[in-house]
C-alpha atoms as one frame of an Amber mdcrd trajectory, in Angstrom:
protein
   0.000   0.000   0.000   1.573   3.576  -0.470   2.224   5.883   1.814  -0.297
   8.428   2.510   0.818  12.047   1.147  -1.091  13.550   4.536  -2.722  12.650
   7.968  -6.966  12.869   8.003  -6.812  16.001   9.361  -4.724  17.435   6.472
  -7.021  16.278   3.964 -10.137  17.418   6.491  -8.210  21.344   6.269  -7.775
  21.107   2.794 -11.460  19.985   1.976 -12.519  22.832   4.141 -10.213  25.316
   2.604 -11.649  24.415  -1.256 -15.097  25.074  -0.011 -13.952  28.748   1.025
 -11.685  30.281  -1.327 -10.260  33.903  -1.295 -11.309  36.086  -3.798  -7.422
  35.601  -5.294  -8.140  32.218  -5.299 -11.484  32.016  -6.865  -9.901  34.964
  -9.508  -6.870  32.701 -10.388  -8.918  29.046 -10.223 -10.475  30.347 -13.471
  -8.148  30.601 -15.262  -5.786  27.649 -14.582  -8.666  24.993 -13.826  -9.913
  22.213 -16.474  -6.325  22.630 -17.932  -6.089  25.691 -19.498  -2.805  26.231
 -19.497  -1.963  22.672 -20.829  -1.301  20.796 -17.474  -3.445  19.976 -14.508
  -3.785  22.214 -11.648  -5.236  20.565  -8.446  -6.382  23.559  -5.323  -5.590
  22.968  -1.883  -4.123  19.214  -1.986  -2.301  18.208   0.815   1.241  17.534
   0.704   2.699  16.250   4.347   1.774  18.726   7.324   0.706  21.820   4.266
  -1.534  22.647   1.893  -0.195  24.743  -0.977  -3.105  26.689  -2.531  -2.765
  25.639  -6.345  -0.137  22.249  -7.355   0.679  20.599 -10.600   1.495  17.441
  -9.608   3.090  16.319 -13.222   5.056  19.618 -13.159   5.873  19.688  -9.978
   5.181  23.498  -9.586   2.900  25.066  -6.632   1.556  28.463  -6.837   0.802
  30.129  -3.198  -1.133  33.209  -3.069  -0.184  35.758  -0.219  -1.862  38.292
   1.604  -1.236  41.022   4.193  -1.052  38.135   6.973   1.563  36.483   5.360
   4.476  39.970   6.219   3.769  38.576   9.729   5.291  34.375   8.771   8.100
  35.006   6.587   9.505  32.433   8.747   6.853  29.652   8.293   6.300  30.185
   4.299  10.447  29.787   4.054   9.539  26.605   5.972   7.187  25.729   3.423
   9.050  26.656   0.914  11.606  24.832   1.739   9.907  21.449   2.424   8.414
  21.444  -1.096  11.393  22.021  -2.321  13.122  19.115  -0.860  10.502  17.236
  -2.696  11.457  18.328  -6.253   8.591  21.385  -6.004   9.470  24.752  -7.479
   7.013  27.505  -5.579   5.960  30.645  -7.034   4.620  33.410  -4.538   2.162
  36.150  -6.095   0.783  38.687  -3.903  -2.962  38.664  -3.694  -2.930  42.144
  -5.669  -1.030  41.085  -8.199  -3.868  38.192  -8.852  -6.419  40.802  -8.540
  -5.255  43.494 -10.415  -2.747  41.803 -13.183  -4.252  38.282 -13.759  -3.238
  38.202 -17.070   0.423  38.790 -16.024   0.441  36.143 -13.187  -0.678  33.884
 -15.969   2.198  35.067 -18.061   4.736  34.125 -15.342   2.974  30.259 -14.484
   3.112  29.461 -18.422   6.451  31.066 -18.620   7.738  28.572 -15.853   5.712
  25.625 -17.431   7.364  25.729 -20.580  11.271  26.276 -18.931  10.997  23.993
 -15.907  13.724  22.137 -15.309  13.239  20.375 -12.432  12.703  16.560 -12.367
């Protein structure tokens, strides 16, 4: 049997989480879901102990959307960041603004990475 990718209670957050998405999220979920940009884009999956907002599993690239709140954990999203990484994941940060107010631009930088990745 493989191992589980989460505890219960990390896929129990992460349900609970897609049911009440940010405005950011909802904004950006429209534009990468049924694979518009070519690749599959799963929203709040669990990976161990955190749940990145937006992952491409097959290109091993997670998108995390910040807010004000995040100024105040610099230390926990290096954390984060950091764990992914360890597991091949390349994480791109937007600000919720930027989401808001240049969607077409975020866009611009996720199929920019998904065509040069080079991770794997």
């Amino acid at each position: 049997m493989p191992a589980r990718r989460t505890t219960a209670k990390g896929y129990d957050t992460a349900r609970k989480l897609r049911k009440e998405p940010t405005p950011a999220e909802r904004k950006l979920w429209a534009h990468i879901r049924n694979d518009q940009l070519g690749v599959n884009f799963r929203r709040q999956h669990a990976i161990g102990n955190f749940i990145p907002d937006f992952v491409c599993i097959k290109k091993k690239l997670i998108l995390e959307l910040d807010g004000s709140q995040h100024l105040e954990q610099v230390e926990y999203d290096t954390e984060r960041t950091k764990y992914f990484e360890t597991l091949g994941y390349k994480v791109i940060r937007f600000w919720n603004n930027q989401v808001m107010n240049d969607i077409n631009g975020v866009i611009k930088v996720i199929q920019f990475e998904l065509k040069n990745e080079t991770r794997i």
